[in-house]
C-alpha angles and dihedrals in degrees: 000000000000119000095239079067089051096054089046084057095049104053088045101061109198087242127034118254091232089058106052095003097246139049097216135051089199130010111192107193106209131052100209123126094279093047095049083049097063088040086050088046096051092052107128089007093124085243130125105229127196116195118194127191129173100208131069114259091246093050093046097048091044089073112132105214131101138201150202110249115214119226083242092060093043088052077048094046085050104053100055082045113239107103095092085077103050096042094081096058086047129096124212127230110203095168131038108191110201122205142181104218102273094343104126101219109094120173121213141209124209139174085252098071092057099025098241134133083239149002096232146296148269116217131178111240094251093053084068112030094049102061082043095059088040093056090034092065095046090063108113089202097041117089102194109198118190136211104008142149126232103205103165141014124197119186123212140166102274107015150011124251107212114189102202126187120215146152073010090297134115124239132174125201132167128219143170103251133015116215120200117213088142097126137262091302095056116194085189093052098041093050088047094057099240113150136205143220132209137063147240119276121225088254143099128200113222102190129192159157125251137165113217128205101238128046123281090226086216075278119152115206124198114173118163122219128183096262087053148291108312108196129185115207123194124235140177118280091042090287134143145208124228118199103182113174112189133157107303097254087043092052084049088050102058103037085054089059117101115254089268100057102031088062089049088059093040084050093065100056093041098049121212093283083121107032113228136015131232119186108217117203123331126316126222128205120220131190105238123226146187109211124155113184110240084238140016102211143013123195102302097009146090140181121210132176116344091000087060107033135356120200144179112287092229110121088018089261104147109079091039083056095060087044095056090049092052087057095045086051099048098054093043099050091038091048079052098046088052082049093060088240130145097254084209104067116108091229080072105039081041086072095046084050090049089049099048112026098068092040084053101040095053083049091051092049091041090053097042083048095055084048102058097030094063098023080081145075093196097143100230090040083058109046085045088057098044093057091048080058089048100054093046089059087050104038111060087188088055093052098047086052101053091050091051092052097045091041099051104257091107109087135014118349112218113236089249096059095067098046 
């Protein structure tokens, strides 16, 4: 569908304001991946939905950035059924390997411990976000409206008034319930007075692409060093992600360096498992954070993903996390909607708040834990996490433990990742 033909659908709502009040059951500002996850997930739900995205779909799915994707999002992917077309442009991981610095004891995952073909996947942003926006516009109920602007919200007692800008004109529609998939920086969240609580690390993430020599054998690697976690994430082609996180003036020190010298340094940390080292394309350097938003939700609306909790990227948690929300959402509001319920009441987000703010809470202070507890060489702190690594080698219940809690199959399973 063009977006000329988007725009013509939206400014034509399939039932007049003056006769229900609004145009739209559910508005999602922000077409990111986590916000084309709830639209996918409301497909055949009965509900009008109404996705907003400020950028244009080329610039959104130009993103260089990748991801681990936890067993629990792929079940997720599946069951809205697209994950049959992102899975060609996926790698599998079927081993981690977890290291202390030089310490010699690694302990190592394997399909073997869960019984799985593999422990998860990695996946480039576009390998995701375009089969999104591809299902997404074949949703009879789905207006996807890009790019947009959202410029003003107004809360009242039975709906939402939304002024959006866009083609350089100003619209206003109403809806029941306002979801927020807008970013870290939330707009939405900002203008709605929610507040947040956590704080900036003293790290920095440099990330990149390299090809390396020898093949990646659809291995992750995550060994902690002092400075901070340094993971290696495989990708197709025989690529990999690096994710570094060092001090802030460190991290700037090193993506300042040439390519030459830059590789030498990245040798170091790799280690020659792999031979030689290609960089493939230009590497960026990001401050880490740890923010989880006071409340999920107020009467009509609700935050997801960024908008909601940021984490440390240790253990690739972050964007597993907003996947997860859009699930939870999706079956609460939709459970509501065959109810005959308003979907925007707080009584009902209340129950999607109740569902992800502890589970993503316990992953934020586990990740900011490993963090800390490895991003040290304070002599007790290390002994204390080298035992840990001792034991995990030793306790198969332990270790088992520990996968299903960093690939998603600790906590509550959405609905749509069993069907």
């Amino acid at each position: 569908m063009a977006l000329a033909e988007l725009n013509q659908t939206f400014y034509s709502p399939q039932t007049p304001s003056d006769k229900r009040g609004y145009e739209y059951d559910l508005v999602i500002v922000g077409g990111g991946i986590v916000g084309l996850t709830l639209a996918s997930a409301l497909k055949d739900s009965g509900l009008s939905v109404l996705l907003i995205e400020a950028k244009v779909a080329s610039a959104a799915v130009a993103k260089g950035q990748a991801y681990a994707v936890h067993m629990l999002s792929s079940l997720i992917y599946q069951g809205i059924g697209v994950w049959d077309k992102m899975l060609p442009q996926i790698a599998k991981y079927c081993r981690v390997r977890l290291s202390d610095a030089d310490y010699p004891g690694v302990v190592e995952f394997v399909t073997d411990d869960i019984g799985t073909p593999e422990l998860g996947y990695v996946a480039e942003h576009q390998a995701i976000l375009e089969p999104l926006q591809e299902f997404v516009r074949d949703c009879t109920n789905v207006t996807y409206l890009c790019p947009a602007e959202v410029v003003n919200t107004q809360y009242q007692q039975d709906a939402v008034a939304i002024d959006i800008k866009v083609a350089g004109e100003l619209r206003t529609i109403k809806s029941k319930l306002l979801v927020a998939a807008d970013g870290s920086r939330s707009p939405i969240r900002q203008a709605a007075g929610i507040t947040t609580s956590g704080w900036k690390y003293w790290q920095s993430c440099i990330v990149a692409f390299v090809k390396p020599e020898k093949p990646h054998n659809n291995t992750a690697y995550e060994r902690f060093w002092s400075s901070g976690p340094f993971a290696i994430l495989p990708l197709p082609g025989n690529r990999c992600r690096i994710v570094w996180t060092a001090p802030h003036e460190e991290a700037k020190a090193l993506c300042a360096l040439d390519d030459e010298q830059f590789l030498r340094e990245l040798s170091r940390r790799y280690g020659n498992q792999m031979g030689k080292l290609e960089l493939l394309g230009d590497r960026f350097v990001f401050q880490v954070q740890l923010m989880q938003s006071d409340r999920y939700v107020l009467p009509r609306l609700a935050l997801i993903g960024d908008a909601a909790h940021n984490c440390h990227p240790v253990g690739g948690q972050g964007l597993n996390l907003g996947i997860r929300d859009a699930a939870a959402l999706a079956q609460v509001i939709q459970a509501a909607h065959k109810a005959g319920k308003d979907i925007g009441e707080i009584q009902i987000l209340k129950r999607y708040e109740r569902w992800r703010k502890l589970e993503n809470l316990t992953i934020l202070g586990f990740t900011d834990l490993l963090d800390r507890m490895f991003s040290n060489n304070f002599l007790p702190v290390v002994l204390v996490r080298r035992l840990g690594l001792w034991l995990l080698q030793r306790v198969p219940m332990l270790k088992v433990f520990m996968l299903k809690l960093m690939i998603g199959l600790k906590g509550r399973t959405p609905e749509l990742a069993k069907r």
